[in-house]
C-alpha positions as CSV (number, residue, x, y, z in Angstrom):
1,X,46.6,-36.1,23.6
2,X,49.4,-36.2,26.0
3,X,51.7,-33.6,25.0
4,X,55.3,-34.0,23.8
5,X,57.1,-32.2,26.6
6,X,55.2,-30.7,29.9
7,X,57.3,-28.2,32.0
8,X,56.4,-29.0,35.8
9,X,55.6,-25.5,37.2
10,X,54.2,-25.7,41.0
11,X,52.8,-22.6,43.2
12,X,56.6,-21.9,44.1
13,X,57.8,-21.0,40.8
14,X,54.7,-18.3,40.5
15,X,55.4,-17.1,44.1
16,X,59.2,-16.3,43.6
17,X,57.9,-14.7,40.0
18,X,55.3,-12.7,41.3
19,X,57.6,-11.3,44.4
20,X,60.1,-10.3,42.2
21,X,58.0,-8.5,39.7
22,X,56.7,-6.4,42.6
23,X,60.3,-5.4,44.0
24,X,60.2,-4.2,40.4
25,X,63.1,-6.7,39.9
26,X,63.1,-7.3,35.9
27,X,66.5,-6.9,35.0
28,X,68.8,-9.4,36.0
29,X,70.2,-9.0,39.1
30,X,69.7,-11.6,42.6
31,X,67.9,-14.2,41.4
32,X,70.3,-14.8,38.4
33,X,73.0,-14.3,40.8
34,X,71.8,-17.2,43.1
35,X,70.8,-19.5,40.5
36,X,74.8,-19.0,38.7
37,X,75.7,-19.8,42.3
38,X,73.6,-23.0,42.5
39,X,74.0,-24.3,39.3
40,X,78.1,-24.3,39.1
41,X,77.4,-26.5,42.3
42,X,75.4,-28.8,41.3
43,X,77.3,-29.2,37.9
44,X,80.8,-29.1,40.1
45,X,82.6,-25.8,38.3
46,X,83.6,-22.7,39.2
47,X,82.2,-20.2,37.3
48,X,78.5,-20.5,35.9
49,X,77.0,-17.8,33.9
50,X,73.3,-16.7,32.7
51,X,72.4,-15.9,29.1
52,X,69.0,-15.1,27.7
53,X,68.6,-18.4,26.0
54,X,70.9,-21.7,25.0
55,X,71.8,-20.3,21.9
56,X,73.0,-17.3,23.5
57,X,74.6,-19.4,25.9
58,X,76.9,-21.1,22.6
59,X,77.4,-18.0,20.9
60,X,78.8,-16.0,24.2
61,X,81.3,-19.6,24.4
62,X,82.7,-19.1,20.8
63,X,82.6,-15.1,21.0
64,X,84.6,-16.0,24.6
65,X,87.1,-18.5,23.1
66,X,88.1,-15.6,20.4
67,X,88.3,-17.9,17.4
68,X,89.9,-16.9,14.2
69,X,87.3,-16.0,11.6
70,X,88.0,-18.9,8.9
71,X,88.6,-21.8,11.5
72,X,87.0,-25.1,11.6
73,X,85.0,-26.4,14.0
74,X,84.0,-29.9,14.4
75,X,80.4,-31.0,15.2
76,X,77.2,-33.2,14.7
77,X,74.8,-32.7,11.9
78,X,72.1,-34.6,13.9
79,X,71.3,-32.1,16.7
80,X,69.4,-28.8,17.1
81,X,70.5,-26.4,13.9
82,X,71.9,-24.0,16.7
83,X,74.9,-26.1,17.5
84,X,76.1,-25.1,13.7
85,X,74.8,-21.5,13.5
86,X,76.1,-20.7,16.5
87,X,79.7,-22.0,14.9
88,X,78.8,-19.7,12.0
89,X,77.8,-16.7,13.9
90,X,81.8,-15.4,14.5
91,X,82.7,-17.0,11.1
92,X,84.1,-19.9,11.7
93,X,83.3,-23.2,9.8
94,X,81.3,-25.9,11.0
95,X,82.5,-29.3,9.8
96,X,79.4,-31.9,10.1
97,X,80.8,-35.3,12.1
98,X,79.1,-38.5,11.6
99,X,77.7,-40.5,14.3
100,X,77.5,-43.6,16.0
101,X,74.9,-46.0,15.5
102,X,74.3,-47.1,18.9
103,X,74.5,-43.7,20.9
104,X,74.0,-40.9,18.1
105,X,76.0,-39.0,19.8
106,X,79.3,-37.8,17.7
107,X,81.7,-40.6,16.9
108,X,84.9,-39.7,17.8
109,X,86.9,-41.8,14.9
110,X,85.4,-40.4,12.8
111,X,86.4,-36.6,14.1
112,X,89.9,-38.2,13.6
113,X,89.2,-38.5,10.0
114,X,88.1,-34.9,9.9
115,X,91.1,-33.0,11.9
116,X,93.0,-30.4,9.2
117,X,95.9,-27.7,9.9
118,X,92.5,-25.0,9.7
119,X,90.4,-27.0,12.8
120,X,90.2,-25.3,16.0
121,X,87.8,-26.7,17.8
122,X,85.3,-29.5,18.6
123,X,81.8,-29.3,19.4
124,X,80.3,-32.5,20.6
125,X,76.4,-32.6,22.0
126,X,74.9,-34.5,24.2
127,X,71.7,-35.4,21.9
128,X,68.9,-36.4,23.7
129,X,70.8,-36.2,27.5
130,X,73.3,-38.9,27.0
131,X,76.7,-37.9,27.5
132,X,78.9,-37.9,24.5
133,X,82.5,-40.3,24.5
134,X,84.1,-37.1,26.8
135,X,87.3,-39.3,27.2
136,X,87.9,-40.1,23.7
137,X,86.9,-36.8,22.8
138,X,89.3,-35.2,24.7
139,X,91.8,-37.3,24.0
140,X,92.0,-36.1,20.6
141,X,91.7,-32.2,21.2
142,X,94.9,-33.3,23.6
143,X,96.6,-34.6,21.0
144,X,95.5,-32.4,18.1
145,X,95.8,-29.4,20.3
146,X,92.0,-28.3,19.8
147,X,89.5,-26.6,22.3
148,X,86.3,-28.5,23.1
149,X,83.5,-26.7,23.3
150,X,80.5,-29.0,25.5
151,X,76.8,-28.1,23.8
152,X,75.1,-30.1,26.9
153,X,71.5,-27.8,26.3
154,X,69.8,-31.4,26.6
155,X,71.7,-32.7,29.1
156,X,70.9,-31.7,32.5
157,X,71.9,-34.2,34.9
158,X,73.7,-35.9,32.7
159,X,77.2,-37.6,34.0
160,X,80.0,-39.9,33.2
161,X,81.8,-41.5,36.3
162,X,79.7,-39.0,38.0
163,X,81.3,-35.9,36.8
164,X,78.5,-33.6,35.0
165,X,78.9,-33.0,31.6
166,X,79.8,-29.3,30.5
167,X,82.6,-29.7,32.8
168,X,85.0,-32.0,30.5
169,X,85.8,-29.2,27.8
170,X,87.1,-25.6,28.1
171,X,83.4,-24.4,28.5
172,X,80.2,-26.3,28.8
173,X,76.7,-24.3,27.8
174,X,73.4,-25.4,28.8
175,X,69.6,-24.3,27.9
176,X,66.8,-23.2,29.9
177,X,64.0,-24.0,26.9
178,X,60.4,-24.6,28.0
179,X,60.7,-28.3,27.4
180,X,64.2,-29.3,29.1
181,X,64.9,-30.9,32.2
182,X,64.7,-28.1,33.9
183,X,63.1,-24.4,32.7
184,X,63.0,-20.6,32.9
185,X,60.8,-20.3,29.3
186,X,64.2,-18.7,28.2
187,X,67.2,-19.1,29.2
188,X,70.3,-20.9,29.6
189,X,73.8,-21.0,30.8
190,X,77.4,-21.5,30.6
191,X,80.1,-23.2,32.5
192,X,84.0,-23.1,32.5
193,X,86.5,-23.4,35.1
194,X,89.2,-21.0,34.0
195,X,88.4,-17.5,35.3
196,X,90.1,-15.4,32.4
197,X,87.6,-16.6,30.1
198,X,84.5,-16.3,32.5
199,X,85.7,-12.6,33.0
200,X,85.7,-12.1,29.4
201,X,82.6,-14.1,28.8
202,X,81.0,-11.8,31.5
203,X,81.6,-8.8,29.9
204,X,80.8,-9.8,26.7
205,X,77.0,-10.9,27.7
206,X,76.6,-7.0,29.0
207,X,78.1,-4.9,26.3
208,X,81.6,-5.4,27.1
209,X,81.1,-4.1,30.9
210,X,83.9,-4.3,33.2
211,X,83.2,-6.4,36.4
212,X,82.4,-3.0,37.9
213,X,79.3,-2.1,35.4
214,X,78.6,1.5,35.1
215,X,79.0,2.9,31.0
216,X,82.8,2.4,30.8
217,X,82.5,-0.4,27.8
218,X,85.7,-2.2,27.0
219,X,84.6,-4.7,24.3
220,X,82.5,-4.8,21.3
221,X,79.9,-6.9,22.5
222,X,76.5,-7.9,22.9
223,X,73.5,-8.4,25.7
224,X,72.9,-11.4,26.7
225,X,71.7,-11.2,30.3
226,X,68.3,-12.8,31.6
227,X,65.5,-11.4,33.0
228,X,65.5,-11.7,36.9
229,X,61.5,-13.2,36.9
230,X,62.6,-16.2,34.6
231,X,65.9,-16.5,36.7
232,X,63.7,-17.1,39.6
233,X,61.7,-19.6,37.8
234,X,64.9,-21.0,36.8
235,X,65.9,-20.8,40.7
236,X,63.2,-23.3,41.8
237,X,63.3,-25.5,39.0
238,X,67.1,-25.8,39.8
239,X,66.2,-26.9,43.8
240,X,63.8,-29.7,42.8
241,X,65.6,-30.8,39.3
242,X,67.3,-33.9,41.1
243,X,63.3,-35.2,41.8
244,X,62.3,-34.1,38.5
245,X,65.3,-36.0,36.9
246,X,64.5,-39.2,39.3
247,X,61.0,-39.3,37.8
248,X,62.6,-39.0,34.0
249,X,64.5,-41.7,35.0
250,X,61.7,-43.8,36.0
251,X,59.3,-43.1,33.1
252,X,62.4,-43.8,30.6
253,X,63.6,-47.4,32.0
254,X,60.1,-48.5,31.8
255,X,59.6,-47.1,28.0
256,X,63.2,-48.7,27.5
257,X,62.7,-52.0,29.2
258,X,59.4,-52.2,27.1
259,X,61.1,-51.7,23.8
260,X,63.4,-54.0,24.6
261,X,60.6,-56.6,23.8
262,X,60.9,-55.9,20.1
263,X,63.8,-56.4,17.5
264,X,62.2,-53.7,15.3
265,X,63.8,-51.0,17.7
266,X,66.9,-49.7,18.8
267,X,67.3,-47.1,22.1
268,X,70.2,-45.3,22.8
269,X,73.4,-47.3,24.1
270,X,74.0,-46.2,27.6
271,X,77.4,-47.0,28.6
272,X,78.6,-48.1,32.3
273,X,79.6,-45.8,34.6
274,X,77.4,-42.7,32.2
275,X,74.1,-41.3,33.6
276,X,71.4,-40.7,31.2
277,X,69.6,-36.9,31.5
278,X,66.9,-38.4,29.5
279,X,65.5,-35.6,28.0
280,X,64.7,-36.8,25.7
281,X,63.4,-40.9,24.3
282,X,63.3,-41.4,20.5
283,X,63.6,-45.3,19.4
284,X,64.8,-45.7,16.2
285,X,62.5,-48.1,14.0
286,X,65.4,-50.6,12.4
287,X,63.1,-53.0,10.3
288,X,61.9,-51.4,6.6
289,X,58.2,-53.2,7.1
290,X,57.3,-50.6,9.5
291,X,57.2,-47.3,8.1
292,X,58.2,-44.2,11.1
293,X,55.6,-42.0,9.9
294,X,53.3,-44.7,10.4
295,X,54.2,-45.6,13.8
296,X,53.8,-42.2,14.6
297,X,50.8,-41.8,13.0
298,X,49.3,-44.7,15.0
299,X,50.8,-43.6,18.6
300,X,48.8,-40.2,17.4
301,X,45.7,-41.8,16.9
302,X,45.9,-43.5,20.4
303,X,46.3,-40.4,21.6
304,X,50.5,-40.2,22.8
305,X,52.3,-37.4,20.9
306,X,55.2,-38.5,18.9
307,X,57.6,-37.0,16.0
308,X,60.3,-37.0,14.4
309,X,62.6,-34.4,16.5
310,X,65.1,-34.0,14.3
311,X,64.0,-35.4,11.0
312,X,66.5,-33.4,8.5
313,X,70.3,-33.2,10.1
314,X,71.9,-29.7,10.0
315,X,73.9,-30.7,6.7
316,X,70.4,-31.5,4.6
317,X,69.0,-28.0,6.0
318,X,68.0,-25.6,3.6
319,X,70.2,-23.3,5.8
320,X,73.6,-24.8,4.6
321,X,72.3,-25.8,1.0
322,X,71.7,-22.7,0.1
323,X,71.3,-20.2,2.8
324,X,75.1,-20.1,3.4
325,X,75.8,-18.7,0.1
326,X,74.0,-15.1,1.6
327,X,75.6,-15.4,4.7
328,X,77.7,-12.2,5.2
329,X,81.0,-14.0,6.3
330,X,81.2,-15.8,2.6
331,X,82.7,-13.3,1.4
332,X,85.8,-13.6,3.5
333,X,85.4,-17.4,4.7
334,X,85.2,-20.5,2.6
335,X,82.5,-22.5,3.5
336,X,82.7,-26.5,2.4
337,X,79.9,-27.7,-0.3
338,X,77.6,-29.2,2.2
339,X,75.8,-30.3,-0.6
340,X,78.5,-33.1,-1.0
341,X,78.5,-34.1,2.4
342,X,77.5,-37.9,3.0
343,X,76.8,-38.8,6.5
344,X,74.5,-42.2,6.4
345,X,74.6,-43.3,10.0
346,X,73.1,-39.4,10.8
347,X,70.7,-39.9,7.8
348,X,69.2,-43.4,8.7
349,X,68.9,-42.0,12.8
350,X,67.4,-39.1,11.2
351,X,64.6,-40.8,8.8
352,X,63.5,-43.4,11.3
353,X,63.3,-42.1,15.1
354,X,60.2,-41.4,16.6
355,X,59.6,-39.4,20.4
356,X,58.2,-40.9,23.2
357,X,56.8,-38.4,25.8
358,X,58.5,-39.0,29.4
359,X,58.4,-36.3,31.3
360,X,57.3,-35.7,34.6
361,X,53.7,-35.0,34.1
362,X,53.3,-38.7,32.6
363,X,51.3,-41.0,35.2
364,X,52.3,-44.7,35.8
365,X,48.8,-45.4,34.1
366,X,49.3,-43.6,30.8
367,X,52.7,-45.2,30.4
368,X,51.3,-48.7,30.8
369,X,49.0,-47.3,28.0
370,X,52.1,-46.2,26.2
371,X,53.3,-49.4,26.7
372,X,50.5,-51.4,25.3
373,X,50.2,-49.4,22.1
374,X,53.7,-50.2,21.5
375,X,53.0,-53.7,21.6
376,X,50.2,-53.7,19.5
377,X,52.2,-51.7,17.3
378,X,55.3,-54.1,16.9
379,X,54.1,-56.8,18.6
């Protein structure tokens, strides 16, 4: 079976790994330098900074901002659950957005709708690689006074007008996972253009350090910092991530121009002037005579992984059901009855997508097999 996601590791990566284990260079240090370097170029900002992992790479953005305990931040429910934990981690509240049919992505009338005298911040993702409405978005933390907080850890490549996405908010973060655009097993990053918080961030990922280092500590903080061998993996797979995004590309508009054969599914909307990462390609099954499981089952059975990547949205998670109620920062923080939360749009995307792989590894021949078992699926 053709797998999912395929990380494209070459002879390059393992050489850079393998010379850096034997300068003994496993702490992070000159590769993480260079790639921080490279990446806030080819994103355009001017401060770009490693973490240990996307997650990592939120966490250090809200610990950075210094957000109120108690303070509301708006988001998606229909993304990785670490866009909301990470909300939770400093206790502050995450408020679940709906979505819009045709992009997934957060709708940004609806964070209108949402906005009270306690919100602080919004927290749009790029699901899947396609840039969120930046301009609207921003438009309303403008007006509302909020901070917007870019979760682009899909989005690689991604643009609008052909400025990169992590750049339109305060900070942007970004992950390194072993299935994204681009890899280091582990890892990730974050972006912002105003030095007083990349200073502070900086610190913070390495135990409240000075820029100086040494064992004067001047923040409660945490360690965040990546290993130098999977920053050099990270290093490489930065120099040739325009080529692995080309191919993406490729592999997606033929899966897209092929679904656009059928009524039965819907693709993300991709506006004008906005440049798809494409991370990631999940149709979403619109007609009730054909059942997603099944479709996935039967893409299985012709050997082309599929699944549902985000069948239950953060706000139907057993995690803010019921785990909230143990989280420490209840006792101090109200937290909404996400049990009451109705978010239909999110729900129905939810229930009925299904993944196509299109990664680099996929060869012109197995997508024209892809293709075919689509047709004789909805055809």
């Amino acid at each position: 079976m053709k797998n999912i996601a395929q990380p494209e590791i070459s002879d390059e990566e393992i050489s850079l790994v393998s010379r850096t284990i034997k300068a003994k260079g496993f702490v992070e240090g000159k590769n993480a330098r260079q790639l921080e370097k490279e990446f806030a170029e080819f994103v355009g900002t001017k401060h770009a900074i490693c973490t240990v992992n996307g997650t990592a790479a939120l966490h250090l953005a809200l610990e950075g901002l210094n957000i109120s305990p108690g303070k509301e931040i708006i988001t998606p429910s229909f993304t990785f659950i670490a866009s909301a934990n990470t909300i939770c981690f400093g206790g502050n509240v995450p408020i679940f957005c709906e979505i819009d049919p045709e992009t997934f992505n957060i709708d940004p009338e609806k964070i209108k709708d949402l906005i009270t005298p306690n919100t602080k911040a919004i927290l749009p993702v790029h699901i899947f690689g396609l840039p969120s409405d930046m301009k609207a978005i921003n438009d309303i933390a403008e007006d509302k006074d909020l901070i917007v907080i870019e979760d682009a850890c899909q989005a690689h490549g991604a643009r609008i007008d052909r400025k990169h996405v992590g750049t339109f908010g305060k900070v942007g973060c970004f992950s390194f996972y072993a299935t994204k655009n681009m890899i280091t097993g582990e890892g990730g990053m974050v972006v912002t253009d105003d030095d007083d918080l990349a200073n502070r961030m900086r610190s913070i990922k390495n135990h409240g350090r000075g820029p100086k280092g040494g064992y004067y500590h001047y923040l409660i903080a945490y360690n965040f910092r990546l290993a130098d061998p999977l920053a050099a993996i990270g290093l490489v797979q930065l120099r040739k991530l325009q080529k692995m995004l080309d191919q993406r590309k490729k592999n997606a508009e033929f899966i897209r121009n092929t679904i656009k054969e059928f009524d039965q599914i819907q693709v993300q909307k991709i506006a004008a002037g906005v440049t798809h990462g494409h991370y990631i390609c999940a149709p979403v099954v619109d007609d009730k005579k054909y059942n997603v499981e099944n479709v996935i089952n039967k893409l299985k059975d012709k050997g082309i992984a599929s699944r549902r990547i985000y069948s239950i949205p953060c706000h139907l998670q057993p995690t803010y059901l019921e785990g909230i109620k143990e989280w420490r920062w209840t006792k101090f923080v109200s937290y909404p009855d996400y049990s009451k939360i109705k978010l239909p749009v999110t729900e129905r995307i939810a229930s009925n997508h299904f993944e196509i792989p299109i990664h680099t590894g996929i060869t012109k021949q197995e997508l024209i097999y892809i293709q075919a078992t689509l047709r004789e699926i909805f055809g």
